[in-house]
KEGUMI-178953 format. One line per field, with one value per residue (C-alpha): residue number from 1; residue in one letter; chain; x, y, z. Coordinates in steps of 0.5 Angstrom, whole numbers, plus 500, padded with zeros to 3 digits. Example, Ala and Ser with C-alpha at 12.3 -4.5 7.8 and 13.67 -1.06 7.14 Angstrom:
BEGIN
nr (1 | 2)
rest (a | s)
kette (A | A)
east (525 | 527)
north (491 | 498)
up (516 | 514)
! end
This chain:
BEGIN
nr (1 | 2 | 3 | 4 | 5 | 6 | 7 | 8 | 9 | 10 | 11 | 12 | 13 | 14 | 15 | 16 | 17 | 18 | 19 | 20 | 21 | 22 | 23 | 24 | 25 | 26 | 27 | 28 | 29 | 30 | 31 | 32 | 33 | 34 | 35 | 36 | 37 | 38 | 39 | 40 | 41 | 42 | 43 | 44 | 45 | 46 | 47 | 48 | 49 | 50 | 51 | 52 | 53 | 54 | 55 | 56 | 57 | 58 | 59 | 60 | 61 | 62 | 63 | 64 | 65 | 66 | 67 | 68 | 69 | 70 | 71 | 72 | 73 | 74 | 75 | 76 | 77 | 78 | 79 | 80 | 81 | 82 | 83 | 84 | 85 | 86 | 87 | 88 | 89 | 90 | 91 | 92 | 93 | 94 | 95 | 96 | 97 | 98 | 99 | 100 | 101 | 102 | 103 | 104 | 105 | 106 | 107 | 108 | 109 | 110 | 111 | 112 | 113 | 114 | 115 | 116 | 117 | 118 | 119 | 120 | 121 | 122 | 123 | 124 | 125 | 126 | 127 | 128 | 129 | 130 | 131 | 132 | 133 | 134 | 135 | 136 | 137 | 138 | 139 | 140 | 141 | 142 | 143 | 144 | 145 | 146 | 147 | 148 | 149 | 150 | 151 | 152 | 153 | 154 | 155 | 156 | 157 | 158 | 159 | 160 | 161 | 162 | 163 | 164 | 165 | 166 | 167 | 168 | 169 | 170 | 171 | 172 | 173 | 174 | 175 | 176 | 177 | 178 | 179 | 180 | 181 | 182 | 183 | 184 | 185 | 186 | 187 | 188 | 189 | 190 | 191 | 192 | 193 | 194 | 195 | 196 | 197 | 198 | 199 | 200 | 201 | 202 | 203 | 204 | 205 | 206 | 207 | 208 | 209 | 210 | 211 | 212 | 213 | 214 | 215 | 216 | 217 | 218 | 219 | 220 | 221 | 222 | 223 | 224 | 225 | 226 | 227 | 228 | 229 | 230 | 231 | 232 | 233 | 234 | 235 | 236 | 237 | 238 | 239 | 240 | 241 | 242 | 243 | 244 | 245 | 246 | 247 | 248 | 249 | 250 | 251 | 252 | 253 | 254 | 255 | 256 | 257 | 258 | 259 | 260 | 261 | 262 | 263 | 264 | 265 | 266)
rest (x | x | x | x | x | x | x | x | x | x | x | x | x | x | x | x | x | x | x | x | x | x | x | x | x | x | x | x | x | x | x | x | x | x | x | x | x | x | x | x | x | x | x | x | x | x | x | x | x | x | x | x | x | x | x | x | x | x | x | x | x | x | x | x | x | x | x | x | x | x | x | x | x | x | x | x | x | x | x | x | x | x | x | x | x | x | x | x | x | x | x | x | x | x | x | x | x | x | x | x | x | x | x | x | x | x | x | x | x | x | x | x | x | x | x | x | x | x | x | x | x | x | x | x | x | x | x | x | x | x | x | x | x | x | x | x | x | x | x | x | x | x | x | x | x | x | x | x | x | x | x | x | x | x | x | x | x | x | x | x | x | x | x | x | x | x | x | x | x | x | x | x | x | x | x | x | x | x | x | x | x | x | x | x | x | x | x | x | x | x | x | x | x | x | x | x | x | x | x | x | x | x | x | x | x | x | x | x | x | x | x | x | x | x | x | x | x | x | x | x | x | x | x | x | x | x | x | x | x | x | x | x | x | x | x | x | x | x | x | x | x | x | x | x | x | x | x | x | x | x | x | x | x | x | x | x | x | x | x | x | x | x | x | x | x | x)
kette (A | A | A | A | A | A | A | A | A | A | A | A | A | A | A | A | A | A | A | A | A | A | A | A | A | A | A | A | A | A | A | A | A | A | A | A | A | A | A | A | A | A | A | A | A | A | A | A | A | A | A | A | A | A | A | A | A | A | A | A | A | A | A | A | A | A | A | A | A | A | A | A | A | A | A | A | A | A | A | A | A | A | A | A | A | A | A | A | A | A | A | A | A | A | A | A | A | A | A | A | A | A | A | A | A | A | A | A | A | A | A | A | A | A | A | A | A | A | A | A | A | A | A | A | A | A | A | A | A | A | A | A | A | A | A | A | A | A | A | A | A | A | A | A | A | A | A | A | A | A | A | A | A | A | A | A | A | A | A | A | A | A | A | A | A | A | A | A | A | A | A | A | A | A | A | A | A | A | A | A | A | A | A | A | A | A | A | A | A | A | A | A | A | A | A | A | A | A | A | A | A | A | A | A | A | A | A | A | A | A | A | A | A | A | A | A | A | A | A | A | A | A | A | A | A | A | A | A | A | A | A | A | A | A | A | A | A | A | A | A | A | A | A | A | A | A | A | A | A | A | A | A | A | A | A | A | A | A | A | A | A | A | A | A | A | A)
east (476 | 482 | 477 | 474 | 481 | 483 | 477 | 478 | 484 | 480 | 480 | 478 | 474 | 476 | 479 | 485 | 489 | 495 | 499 | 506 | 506 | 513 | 517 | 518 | 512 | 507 | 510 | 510 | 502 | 500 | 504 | 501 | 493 | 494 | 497 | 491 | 487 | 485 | 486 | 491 | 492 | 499 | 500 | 506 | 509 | 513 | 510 | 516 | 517 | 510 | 510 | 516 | 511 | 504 | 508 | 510 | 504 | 502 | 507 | 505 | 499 | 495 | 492 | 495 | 494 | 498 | 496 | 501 | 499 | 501 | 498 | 498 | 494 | 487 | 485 | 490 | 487 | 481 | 483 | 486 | 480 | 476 | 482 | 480 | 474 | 473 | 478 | 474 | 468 | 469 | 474 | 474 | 480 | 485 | 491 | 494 | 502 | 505 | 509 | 514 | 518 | 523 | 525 | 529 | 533 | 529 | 522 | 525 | 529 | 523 | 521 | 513 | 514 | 516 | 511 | 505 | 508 | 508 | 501 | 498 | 501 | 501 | 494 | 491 | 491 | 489 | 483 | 481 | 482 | 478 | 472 | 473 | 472 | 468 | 461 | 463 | 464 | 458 | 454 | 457 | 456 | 463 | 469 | 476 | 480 | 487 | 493 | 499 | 501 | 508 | 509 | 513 | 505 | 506 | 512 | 515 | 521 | 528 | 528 | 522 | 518 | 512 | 512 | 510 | 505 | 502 | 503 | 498 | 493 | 492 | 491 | 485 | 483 | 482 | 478 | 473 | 472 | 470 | 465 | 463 | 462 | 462 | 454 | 456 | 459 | 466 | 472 | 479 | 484 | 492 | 499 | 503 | 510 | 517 | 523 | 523 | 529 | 526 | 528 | 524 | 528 | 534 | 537 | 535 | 539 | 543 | 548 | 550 | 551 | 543 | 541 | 545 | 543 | 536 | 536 | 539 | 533 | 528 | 525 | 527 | 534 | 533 | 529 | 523 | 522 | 517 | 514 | 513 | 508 | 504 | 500 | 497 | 493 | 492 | 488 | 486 | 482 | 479 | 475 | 479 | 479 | 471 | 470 | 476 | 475 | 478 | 485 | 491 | 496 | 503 | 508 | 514 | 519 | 516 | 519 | 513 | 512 | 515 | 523 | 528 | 530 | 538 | 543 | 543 | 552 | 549)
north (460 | 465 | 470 | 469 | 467 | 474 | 478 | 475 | 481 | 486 | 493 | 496 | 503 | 503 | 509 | 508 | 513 | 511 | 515 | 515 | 513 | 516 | 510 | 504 | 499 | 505 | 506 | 498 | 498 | 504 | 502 | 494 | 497 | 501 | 495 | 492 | 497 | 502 | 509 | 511 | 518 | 518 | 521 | 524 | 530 | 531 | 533 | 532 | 525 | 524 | 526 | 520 | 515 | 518 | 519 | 512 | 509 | 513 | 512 | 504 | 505 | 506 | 512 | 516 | 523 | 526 | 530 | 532 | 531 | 532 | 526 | 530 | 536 | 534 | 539 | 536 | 529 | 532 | 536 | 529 | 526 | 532 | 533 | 525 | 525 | 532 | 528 | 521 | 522 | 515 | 512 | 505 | 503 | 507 | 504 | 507 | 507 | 513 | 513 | 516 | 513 | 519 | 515 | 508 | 505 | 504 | 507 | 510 | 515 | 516 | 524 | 526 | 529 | 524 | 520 | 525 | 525 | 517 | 517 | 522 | 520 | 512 | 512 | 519 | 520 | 513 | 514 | 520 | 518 | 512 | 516 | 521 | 516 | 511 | 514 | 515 | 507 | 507 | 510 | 507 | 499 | 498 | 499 | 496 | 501 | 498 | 500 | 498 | 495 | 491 | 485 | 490 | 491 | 483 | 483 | 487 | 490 | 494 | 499 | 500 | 502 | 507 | 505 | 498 | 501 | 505 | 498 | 495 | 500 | 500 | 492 | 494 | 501 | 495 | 491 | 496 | 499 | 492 | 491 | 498 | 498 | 491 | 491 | 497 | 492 | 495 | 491 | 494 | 489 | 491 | 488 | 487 | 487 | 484 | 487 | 491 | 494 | 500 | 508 | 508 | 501 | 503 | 503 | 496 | 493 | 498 | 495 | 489 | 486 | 487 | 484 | 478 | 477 | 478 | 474 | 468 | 468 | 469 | 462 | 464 | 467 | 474 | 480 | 483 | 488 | 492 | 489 | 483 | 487 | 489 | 483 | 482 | 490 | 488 | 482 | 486 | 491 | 486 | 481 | 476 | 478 | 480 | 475 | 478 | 484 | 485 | 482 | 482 | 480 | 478 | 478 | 477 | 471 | 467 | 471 | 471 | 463 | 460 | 459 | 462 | 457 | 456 | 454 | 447 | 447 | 451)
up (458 | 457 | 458 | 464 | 467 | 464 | 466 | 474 | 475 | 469 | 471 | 465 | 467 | 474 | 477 | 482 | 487 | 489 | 495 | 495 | 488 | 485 | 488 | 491 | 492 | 491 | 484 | 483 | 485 | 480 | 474 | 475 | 477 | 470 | 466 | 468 | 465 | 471 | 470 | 476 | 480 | 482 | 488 | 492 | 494 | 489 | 482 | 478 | 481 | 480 | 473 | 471 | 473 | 470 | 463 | 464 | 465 | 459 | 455 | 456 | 453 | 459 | 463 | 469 | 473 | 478 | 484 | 489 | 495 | 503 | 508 | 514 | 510 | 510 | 507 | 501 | 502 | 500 | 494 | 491 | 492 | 488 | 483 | 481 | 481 | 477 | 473 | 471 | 476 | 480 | 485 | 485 | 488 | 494 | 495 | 501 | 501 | 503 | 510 | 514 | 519 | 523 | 528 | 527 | 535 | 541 | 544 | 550 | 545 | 541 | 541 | 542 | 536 | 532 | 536 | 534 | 525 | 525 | 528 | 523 | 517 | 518 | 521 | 521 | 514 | 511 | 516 | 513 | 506 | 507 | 509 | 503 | 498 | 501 | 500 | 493 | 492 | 495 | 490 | 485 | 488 | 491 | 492 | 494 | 500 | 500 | 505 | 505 | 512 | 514 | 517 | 523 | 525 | 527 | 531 | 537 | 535 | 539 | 532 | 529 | 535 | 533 | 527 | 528 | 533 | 527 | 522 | 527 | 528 | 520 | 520 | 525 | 521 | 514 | 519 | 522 | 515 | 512 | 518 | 516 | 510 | 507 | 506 | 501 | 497 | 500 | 502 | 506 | 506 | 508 | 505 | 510 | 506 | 509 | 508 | 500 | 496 | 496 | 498 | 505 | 508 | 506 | 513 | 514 | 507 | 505 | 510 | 506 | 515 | 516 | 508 | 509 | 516 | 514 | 508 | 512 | 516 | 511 | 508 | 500 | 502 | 501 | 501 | 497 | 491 | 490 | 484 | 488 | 492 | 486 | 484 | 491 | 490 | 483 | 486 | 492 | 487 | 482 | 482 | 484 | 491 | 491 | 497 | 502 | 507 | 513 | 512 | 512 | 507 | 510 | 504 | 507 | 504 | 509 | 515 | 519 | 518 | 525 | 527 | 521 | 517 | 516 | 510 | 509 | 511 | 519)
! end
């Protein structure tokens, strides 16, 4: 019985990429999909960054590359799904983790051009990653298409405007995807985080105001860290979750659960 409970999140021989890996939530995911015995690509921008995190895996005794990759550049999208597949040739598992948000206040003060960014990189780009590898998983029996979402794609919001937009719009990609490509033996799905202690929030918890207004009206009374993200892609990826596609899993401390909960002295 242990081995069969282990083997449900078992992912002994298969390849993961892993964008905007070099901190953060994307950092937490490739440290624990290696952990669980993937072979992980560490992508980001930046080599050096990347590189901490793959000599990490390393040296924990598991398998990583890093390849520097640009999201809005298609051309290096491909070259990332090349560089993997050269490298270990199979992708099982993309997690689609990297993001920009050049605009925090409201919609009204929105550049186009910011506009224009976030579209591309939020949404764009998963979409043509998804469609680099998923021919591939095909060919090799399946697959799992990960991308990491928010729960601002549930929500209307005054500050984060066309980032929530682009939020929603990976919430529908994950389930076109599945539709497309389920009977392939691929499943999409999306993690909608809350509010995370990581670089890219930093304006939402750096301000010990905001963190301790947004903890009161968390359920658990205070917000997430990056690892606590990690378990849902390692469940997403293995067979543990081989029977769920096209969803969305919000992982917020109860934020989205209904009327803020208050201090037992309010």
């Amino acid at each position: 019985m242990p081995d069969q409970q282990a083997s449900l999140f078992d992912l002994t021989g298969k390849v993961a990429i892993v964008t905007g890996a070099s901190k953060g939530i994307g950092r937490a995911i490739a440290q624990r999909l290696a952990q669980h015995g993937a072979k992980v690509v560490v992508s980001s921008r930046k080599q050096d960054a990347c590189d901490v995190v793959t000599q990490g895996i390393i040296a924990a005794g598991g398998e990583a590359m890093t390849k520097t990759c640009n999201i809005g550049r298609k051309e290096e999208l491909q070259a990332l799904v090349d560089a993997t597949i050269a490298k270990w040739g199979r992708i099982d598992i993309l997690v689609c983790n990297a993001a920009v948000n050049p605009h925090y206040g409201l919609s009204i003060t929105l550049p186009d051009d910011a506009w224009d960014r976030v579209m591309d990189y939020n949404v764009r780009s998963n979409f043509w990653l998804c469609n680099m590898v998923a021919p591939g998983m095909a060919g090799h029996g399946g697959g799992s298409l990960i991308i990491v979402s928010s729960i601002g794609g549930l929500r209307g919001s005054t500050h984060l405007g066309v980032y929530a937009v682009s939020k929603a719009a990976d919430m529908q990609l994950v389930r076109n995807l599945a539709a497309e490509w389920g009977p392939k033996n691929i499943r999409a799905n999306a993690i909608a985080p809350g509010l995370i202690r990581t670089d890219f929030a930093r304006a939402l918890w750096e301000d010990p105001v905001k963190e301790k207004r947004r903890s009161r009206d968390t359920p658990l009374k205070r917000i997430g860290e990056p690892d606590e993200i990690a378990g849902a892609a390692v469940f997403l990826a293995s067979p543990a979750g081989s029977f769920m596609t096209g969803q969305t899993m919000v992982i917020d401390g109860g934020v989205t659960s209904g009327v803020p909960v208050k201090d037992d002295d309010e």
